[in-house]
DOMAR-449289 format. One line per field, with one value per residue: residue number from 0; x negated, y negated, z negated of N, C-alpha, C in turn. Coordinates in steps of 0.2 Angstrom, whole numbers, always signed. Layout:
num = c(NUM:...)
nX = c(X:...)
nY = c(Y:...)
nZ = c(Z:...)
caX = c(X:...)
caY = c(Y:...)
caZ = c(Z:...)
cX = c(X:...)
cY = c(Y:...)
cZ = c(Z:...)
END
This chain:
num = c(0:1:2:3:4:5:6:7:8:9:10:11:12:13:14:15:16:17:18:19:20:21:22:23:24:25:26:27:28:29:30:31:32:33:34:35:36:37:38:39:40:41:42:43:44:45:46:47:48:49:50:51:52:53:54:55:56:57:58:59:60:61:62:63:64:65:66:67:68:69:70:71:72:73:74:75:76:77:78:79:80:81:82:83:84:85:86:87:88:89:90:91:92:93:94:95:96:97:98:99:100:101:102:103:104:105:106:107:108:109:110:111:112:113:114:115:116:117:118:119:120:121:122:123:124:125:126:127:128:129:130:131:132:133:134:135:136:137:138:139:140:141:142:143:144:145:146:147:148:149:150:151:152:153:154:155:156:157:158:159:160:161:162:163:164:165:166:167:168:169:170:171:172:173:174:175:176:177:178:179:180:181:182:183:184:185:186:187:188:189:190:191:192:193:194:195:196:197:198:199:200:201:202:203:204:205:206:207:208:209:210:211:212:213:214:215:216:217:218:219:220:221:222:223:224:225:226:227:228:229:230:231:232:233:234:235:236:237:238:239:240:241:242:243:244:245:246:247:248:249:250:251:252:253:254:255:256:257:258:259:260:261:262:263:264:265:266:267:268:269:270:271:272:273:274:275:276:277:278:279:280:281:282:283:284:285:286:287:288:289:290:291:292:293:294:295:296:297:298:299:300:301:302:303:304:305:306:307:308:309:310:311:312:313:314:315:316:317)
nX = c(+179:+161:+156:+149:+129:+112:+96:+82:+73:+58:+51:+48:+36:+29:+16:+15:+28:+40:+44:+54:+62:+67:+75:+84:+89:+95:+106:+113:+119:+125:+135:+143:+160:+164:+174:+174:+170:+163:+156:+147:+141:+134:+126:+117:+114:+105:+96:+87:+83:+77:+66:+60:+55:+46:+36:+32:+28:+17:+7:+5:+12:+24:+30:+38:+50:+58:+55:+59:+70:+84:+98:+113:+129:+139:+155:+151:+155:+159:+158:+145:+140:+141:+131:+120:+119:+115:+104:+93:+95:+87:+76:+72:+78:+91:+105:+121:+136:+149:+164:+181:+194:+197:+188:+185:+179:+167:+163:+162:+151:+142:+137:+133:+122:+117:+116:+105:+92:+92:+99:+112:+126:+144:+156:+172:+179:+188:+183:+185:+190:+183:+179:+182:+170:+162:+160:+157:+145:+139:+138:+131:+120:+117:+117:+105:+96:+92:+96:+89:+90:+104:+116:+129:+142:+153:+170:+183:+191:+203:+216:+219:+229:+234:+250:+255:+250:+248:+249:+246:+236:+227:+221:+218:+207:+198:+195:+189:+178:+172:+171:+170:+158:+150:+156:+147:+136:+131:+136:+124:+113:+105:+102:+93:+84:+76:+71:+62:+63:+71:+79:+93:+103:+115:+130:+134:+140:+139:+150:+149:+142:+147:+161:+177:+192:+209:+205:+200:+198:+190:+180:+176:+175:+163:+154:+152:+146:+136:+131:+130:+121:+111:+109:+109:+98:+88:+89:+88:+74:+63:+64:+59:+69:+74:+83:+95:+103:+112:+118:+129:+131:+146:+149:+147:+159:+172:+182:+184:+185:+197:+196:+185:+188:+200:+209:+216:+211:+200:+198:+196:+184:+174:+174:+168:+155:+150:+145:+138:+122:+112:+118:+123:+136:+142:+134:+123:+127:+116:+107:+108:+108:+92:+87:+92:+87:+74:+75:+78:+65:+48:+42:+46:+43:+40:+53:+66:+82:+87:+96:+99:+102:+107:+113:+114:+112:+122:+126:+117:+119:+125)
nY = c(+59:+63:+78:+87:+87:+89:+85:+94:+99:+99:+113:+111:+113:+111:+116:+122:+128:+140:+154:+166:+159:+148:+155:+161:+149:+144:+153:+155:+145:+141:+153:+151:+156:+158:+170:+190:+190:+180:+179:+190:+188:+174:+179:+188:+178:+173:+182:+182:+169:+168:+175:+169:+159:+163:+170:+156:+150:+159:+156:+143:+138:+138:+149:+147:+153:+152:+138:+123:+129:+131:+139:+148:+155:+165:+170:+164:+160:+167:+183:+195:+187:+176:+176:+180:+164:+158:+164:+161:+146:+146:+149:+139:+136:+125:+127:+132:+135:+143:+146:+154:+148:+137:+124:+121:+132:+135:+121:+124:+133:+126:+116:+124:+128:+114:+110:+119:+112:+113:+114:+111:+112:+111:+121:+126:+137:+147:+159:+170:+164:+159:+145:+137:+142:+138:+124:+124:+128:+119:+109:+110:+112:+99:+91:+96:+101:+113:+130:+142:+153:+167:+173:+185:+187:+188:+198:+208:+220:+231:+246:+256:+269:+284:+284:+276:+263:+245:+236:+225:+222:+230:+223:+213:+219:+221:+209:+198:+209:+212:+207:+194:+193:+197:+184:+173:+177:+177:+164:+157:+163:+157:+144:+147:+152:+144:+135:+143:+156:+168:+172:+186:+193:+204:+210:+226:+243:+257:+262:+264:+275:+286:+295:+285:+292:+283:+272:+269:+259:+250:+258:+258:+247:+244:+252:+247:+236:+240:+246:+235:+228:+233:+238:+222:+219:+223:+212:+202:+200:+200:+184:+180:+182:+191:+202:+212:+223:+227:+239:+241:+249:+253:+240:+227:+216:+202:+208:+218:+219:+223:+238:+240:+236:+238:+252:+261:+265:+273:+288:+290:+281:+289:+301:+296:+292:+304:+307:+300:+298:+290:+287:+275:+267:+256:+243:+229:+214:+205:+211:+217:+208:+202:+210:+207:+193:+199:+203:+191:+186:+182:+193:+202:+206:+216:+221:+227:+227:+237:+246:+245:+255:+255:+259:+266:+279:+286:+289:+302:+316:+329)
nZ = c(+309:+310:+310:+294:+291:+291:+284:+284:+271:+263:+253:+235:+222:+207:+202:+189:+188:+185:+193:+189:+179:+187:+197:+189:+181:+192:+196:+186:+186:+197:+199:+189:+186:+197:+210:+213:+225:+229:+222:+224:+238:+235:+228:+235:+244:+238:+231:+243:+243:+233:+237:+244:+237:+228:+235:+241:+228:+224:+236:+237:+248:+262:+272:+288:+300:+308:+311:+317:+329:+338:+333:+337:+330:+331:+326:+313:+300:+289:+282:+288:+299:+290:+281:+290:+296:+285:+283:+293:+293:+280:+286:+292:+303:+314:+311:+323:+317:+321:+319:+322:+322:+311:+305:+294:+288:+295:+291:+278:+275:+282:+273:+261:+267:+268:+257:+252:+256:+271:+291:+301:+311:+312:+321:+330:+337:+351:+355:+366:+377:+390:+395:+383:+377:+385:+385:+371:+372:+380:+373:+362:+369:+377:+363:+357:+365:+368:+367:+355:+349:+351:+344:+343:+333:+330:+328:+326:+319:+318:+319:+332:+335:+344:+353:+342:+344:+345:+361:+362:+352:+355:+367:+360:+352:+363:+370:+360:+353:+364:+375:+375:+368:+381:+386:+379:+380:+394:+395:+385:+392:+404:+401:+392:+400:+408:+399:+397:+391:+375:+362:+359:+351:+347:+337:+335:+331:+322:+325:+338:+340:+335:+332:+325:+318:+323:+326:+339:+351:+342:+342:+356:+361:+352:+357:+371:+366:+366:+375:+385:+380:+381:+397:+401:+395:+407:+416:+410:+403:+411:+410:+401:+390:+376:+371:+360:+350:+334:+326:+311:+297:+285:+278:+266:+266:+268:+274:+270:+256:+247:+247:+242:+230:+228:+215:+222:+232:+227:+226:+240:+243:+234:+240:+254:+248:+246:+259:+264:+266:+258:+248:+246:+248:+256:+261:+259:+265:+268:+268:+284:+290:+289:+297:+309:+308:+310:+323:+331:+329:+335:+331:+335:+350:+357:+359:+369:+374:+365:+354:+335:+324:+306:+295:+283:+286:+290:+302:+305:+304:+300)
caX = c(+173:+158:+153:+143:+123:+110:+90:+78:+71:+52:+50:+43:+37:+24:+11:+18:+35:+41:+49:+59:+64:+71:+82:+88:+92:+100:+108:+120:+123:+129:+140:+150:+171:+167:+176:+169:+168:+160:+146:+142:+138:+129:+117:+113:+107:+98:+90:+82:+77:+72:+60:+56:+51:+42:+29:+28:+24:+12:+1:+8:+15:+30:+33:+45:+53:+61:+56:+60:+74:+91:+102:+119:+130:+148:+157:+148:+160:+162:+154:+138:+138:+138:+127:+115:+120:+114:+97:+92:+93:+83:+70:+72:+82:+95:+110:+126:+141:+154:+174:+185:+201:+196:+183:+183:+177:+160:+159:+159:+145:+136:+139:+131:+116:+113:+112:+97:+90:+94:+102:+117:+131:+150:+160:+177:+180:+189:+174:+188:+190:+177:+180:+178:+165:+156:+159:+152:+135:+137:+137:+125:+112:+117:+113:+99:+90:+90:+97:+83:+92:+110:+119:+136:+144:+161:+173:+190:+191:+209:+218:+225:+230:+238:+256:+258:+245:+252:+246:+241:+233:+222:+219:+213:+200:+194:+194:+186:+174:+169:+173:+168:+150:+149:+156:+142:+127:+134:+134:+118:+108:+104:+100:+85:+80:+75:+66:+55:+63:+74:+81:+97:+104:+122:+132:+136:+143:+138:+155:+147:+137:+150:+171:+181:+200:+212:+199:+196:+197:+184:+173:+174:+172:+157:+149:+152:+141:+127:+128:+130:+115:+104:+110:+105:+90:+87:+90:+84:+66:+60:+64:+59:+74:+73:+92:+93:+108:+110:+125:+127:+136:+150:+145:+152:+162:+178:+187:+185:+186:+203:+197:+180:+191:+207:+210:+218:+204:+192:+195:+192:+177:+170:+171:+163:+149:+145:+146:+134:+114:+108:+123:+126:+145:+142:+127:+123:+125:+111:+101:+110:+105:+87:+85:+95:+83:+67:+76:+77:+58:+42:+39:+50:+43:+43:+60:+73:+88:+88:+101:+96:+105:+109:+121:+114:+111:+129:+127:+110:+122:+130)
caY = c(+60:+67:+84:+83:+90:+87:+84:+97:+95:+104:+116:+110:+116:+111:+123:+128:+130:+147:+158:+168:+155:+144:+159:+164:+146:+145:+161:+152:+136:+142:+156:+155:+151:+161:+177:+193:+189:+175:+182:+194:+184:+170:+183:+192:+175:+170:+185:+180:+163:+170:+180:+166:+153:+169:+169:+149:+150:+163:+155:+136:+136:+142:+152:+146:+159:+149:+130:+117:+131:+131:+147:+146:+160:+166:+173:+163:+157:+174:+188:+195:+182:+171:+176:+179:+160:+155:+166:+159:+141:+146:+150:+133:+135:+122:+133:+131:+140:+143:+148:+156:+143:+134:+120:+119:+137:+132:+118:+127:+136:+123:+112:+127:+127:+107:+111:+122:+110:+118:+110:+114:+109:+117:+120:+126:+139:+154:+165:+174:+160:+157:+138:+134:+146:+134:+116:+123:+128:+112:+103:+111:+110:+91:+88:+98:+101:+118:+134:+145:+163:+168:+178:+186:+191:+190:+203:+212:+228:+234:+252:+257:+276:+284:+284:+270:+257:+240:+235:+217:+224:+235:+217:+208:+221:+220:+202:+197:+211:+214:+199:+188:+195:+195:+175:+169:+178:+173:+155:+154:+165:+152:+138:+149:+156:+139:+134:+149:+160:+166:+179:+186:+198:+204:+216:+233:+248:+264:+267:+264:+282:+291:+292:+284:+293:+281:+266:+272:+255:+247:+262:+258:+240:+244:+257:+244:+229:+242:+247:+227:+223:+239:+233:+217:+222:+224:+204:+195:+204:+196:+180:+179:+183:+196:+206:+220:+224:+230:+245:+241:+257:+250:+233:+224:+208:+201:+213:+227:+218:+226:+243:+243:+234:+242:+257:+265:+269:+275:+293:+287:+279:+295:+305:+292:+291:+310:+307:+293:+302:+286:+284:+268:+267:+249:+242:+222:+211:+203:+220:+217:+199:+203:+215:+202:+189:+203:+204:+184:+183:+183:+200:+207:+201:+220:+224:+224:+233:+242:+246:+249:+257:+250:+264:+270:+288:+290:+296:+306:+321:+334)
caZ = c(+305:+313:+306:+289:+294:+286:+285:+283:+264:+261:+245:+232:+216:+204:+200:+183:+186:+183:+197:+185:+173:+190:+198:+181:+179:+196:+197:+177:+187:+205:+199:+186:+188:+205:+211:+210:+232:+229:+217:+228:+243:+231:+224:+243:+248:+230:+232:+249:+242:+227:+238:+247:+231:+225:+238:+241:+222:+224:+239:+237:+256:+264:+281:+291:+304:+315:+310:+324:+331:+338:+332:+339:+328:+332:+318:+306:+294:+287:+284:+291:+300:+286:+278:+295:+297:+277:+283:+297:+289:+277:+290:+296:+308:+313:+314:+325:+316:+324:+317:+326:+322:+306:+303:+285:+286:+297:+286:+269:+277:+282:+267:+257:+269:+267:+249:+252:+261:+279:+291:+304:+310:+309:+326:+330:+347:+350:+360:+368:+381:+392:+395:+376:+375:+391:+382:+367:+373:+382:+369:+358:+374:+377:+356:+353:+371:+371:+360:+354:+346:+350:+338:+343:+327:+330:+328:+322:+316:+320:+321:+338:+333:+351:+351:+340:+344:+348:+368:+361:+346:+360:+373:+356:+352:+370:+370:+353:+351:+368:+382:+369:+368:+388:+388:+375:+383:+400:+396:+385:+395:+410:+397:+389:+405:+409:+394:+395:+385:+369:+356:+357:+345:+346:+332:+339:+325:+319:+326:+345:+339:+333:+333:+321:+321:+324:+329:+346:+354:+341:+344:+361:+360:+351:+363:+376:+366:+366:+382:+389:+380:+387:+405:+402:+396:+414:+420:+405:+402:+416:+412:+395:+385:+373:+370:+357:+346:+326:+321:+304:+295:+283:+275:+261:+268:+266:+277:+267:+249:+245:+250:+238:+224:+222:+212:+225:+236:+223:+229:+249:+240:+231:+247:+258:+245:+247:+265:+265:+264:+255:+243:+245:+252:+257:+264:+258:+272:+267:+272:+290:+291:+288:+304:+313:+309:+313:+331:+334:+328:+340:+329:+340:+356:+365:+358:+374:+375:+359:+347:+331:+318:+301:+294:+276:+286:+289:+309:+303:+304:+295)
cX = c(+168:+158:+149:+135:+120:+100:+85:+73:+66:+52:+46:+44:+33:+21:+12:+23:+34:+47:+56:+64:+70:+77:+85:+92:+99:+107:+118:+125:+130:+134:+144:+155:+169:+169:+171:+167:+165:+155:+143:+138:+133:+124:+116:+109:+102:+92:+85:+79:+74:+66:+57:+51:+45:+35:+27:+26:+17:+5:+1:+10:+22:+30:+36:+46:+54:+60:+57:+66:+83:+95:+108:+123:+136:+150:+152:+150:+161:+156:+149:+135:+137:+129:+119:+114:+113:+104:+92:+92:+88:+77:+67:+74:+87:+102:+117:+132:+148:+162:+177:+191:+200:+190:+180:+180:+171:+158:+156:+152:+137:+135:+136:+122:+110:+109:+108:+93:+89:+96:+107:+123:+137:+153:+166:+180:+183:+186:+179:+191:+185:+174:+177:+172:+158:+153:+156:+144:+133:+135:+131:+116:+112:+112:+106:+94:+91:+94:+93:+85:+100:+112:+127:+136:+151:+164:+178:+188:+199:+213:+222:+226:+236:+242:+259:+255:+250:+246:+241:+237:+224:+218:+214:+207:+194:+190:+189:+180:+168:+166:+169:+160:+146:+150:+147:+136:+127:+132:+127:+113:+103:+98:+92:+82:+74:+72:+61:+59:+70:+76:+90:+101:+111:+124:+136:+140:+142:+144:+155:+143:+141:+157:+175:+190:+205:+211:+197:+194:+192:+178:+171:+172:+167:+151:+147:+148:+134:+125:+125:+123:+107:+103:+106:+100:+85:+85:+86:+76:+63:+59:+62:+63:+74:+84:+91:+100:+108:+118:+124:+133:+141:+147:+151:+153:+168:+182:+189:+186:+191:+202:+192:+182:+197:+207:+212:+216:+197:+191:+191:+187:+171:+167:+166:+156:+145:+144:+139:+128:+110:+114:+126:+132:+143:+138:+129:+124:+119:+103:+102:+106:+96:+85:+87:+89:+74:+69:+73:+69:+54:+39:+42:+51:+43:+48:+64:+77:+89:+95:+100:+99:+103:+115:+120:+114:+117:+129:+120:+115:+126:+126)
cY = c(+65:+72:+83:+91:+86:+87:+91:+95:+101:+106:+112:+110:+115:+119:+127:+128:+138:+150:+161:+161:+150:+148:+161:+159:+142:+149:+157:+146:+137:+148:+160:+151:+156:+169:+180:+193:+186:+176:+185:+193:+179:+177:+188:+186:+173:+174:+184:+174:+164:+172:+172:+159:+160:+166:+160:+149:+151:+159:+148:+136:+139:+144:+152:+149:+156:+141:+125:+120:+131:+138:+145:+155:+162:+169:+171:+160:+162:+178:+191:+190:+175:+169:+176:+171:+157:+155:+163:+151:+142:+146:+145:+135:+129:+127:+129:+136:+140:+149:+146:+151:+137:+130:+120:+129:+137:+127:+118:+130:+131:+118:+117:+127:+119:+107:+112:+118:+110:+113:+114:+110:+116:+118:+127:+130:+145:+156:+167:+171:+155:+149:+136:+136:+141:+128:+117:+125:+121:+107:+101:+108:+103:+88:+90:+101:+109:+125:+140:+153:+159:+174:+180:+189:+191:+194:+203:+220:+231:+242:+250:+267:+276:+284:+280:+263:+253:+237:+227:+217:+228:+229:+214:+212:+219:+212:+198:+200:+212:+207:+193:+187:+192:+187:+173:+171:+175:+165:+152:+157:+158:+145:+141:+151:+150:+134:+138:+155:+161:+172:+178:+193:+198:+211:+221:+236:+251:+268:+267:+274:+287:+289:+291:+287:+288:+273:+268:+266:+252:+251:+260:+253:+239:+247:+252:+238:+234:+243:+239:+228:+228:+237:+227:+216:+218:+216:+201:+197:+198:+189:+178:+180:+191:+199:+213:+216:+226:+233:+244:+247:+250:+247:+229:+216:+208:+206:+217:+226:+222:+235:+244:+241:+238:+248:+264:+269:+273:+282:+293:+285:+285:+300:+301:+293:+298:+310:+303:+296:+297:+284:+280:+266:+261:+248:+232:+219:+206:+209:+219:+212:+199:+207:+210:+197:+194:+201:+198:+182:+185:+192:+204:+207:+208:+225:+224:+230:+237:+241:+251:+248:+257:+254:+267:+277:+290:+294:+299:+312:+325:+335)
cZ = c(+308:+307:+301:+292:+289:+285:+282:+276:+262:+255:+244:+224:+213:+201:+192:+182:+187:+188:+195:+182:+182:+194:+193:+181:+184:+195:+191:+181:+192:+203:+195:+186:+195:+207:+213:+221:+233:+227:+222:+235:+239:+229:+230:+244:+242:+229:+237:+246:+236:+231:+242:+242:+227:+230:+238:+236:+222:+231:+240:+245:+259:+271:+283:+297:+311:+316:+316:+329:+333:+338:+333:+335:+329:+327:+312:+300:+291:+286:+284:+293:+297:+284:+283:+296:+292:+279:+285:+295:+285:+278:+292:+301:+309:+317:+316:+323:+317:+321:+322:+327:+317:+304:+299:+283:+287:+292:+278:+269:+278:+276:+260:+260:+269:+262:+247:+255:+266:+281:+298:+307:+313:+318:+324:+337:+346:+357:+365:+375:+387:+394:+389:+375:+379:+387:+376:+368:+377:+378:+365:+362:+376:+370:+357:+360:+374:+363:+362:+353:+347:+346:+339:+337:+326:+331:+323:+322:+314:+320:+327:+337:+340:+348:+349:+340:+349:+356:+367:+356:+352:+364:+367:+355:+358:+370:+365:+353:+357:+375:+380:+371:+376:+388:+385:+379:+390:+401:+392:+390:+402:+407:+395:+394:+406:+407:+393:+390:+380:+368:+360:+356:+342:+341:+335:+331:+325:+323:+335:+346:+336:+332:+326:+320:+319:+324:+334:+351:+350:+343:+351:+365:+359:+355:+367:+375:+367:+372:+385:+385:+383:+395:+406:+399:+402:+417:+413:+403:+407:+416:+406:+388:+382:+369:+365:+353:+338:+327:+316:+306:+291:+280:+271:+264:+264:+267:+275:+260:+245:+243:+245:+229:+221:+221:+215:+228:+232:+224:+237:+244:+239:+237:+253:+254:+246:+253:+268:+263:+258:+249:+241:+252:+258:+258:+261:+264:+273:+269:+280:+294:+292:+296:+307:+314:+312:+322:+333:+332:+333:+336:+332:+348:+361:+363:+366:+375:+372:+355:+342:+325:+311:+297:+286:+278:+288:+296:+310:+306:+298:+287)
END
């Protein structure tokens, strides 16, 4: 069965419909019966399209970001990257999201974005293979002509503590967080050079700026997206491709659900928060998403080679 995709569907709203009254009325429908993981992803993206039915209201028209564009996203089934995926549709984009192992993960994703109206399709690769990593840009540049914004977002988040880190625990961080990044820019860069152009905007960490104890290989996996993408800076400037990074600081995903919910961590909690300049422990990923989509924009046309932190204050200092 092909992939389910889906048509691009223009806002529309009579002139005396009521903004409030229609997110309020959303907000009851889409999320009750859903876990409290599930709410809090629904209400980061409702807030953006709330913002976005706000102003179409207000000046009858919509601004579309990326309309007619191809954004290909890795770790989009999850996440940041979900929710970068969810965003990015929103813009018009037609978004390619890409799960690690799992289909019905990409597809839940894009099956939320049809809804919106958006459109997409789901894919299926493990990044960490440069072969799959080939056939999927090949396919995507076969379908759709050309891809417009890359977005690594793929990543693990692991302990390698010395003495007792496991060796294949060490390779996959390498592999996933780092190698990965290199495959995709690798394989789409060529394609946009070649079209004139294009965005691409890979996720670094807060912990590339400063040392995590007993995450020394994500630290160091991190350091090495930012550097990669300062370097190639250097190559893709030239050619029209624009390269820049985002460190988020800690961010509320799945990964960390356990950690911001159970009882257990509510001391670790407390101390992070004083830790934290802006007191907010957790950063939305929908705040991530947002910068994300600024990189991938013409608003960002003499960005290159930057990585820009995304942390709540936390590597400000002491």
């Amino acid at each position: 069965m092909a992939p389910k995709t889906g048509p691009r569907m223009p806002l529309k709203r009579s002139r005396g419909a009521c903004p409030k009254a229609f997110a309020s009325s959303r907000r009851k429908t889409r999320l009750s019966g859903k876990s409290e993981q599930a709410v809090h992803f629904e209400l980061a993206i409702i807030r953006f399209w709330d913002h976005r039915d706000r102003w179409a209201f207000k000046e009858n028209r919509v601004q579309i970001m990326f309309q007619g564009k191809t954004a290909l996203v890795t770790g989009g089934s999850s996440g940041i990257g979900k929710v970068i995926s969810l965003m990015l549709a929103a813009e018009g984009a037609h978004v390619e999201v890409v799960a690690s192992s799992d289909m019905s993960k990409a597809q839940a994703v894009i099956d939320e974005i049809v809804e919106k109206g958006g459109m997409g399709t789901p894919h299926v690769a493990d990044v960490r293979k440069p072969s799959q990593v080939v056939e999927l840009v090949s396919n995507i540049e076969g379908r759709r002509g050309k891809i417009d914004v890359l977005v690594t977002a793929a990543g693990i988040f692991l302990p390698t503590a010395i003495g007792e880190a496991d060796v294949d625990v060490f390779d996959q961080m390498i592999d996933t967080n780092l190698k990965s990044t290199f495959y995709c820019i690798n394989a789409v860069a060529p394609g946009m050079a070649a079209n004139g152009g294009g965005k691409i905007v890979c996720i670094s960490s807060v912990a590339a700026f400063v040392g995590v104890s007993g995450y020394s290989a994500y630290c160091a996996t991190k350091a090495g997206v930012m550097m990669l993408v300062r370097s190639l800076a250097l190559e893709l400037a030239p050619k029209g491709i624009n390269i820049n990074a985002v460190a988020p600081g800690n961010t509320a995903t799945p990964i960390n659900a356990s950690i911001r919910q159970d009882p257990e961590y509510a001391s670790y909690l407390a101390e992070m928060e004083k830790k934290t300049p802006s007191r907010v422990t957790f950063s939305d990923p929908a705040d991530i998403a947002g910068l994300v989509l600024f990189l991938a924009s013409d608003k960002a046309r003499a960005m290159h080679g930057s990585t820009v932190l995304m942390d709540e204050g936390l590597s400000a200092g002491i």
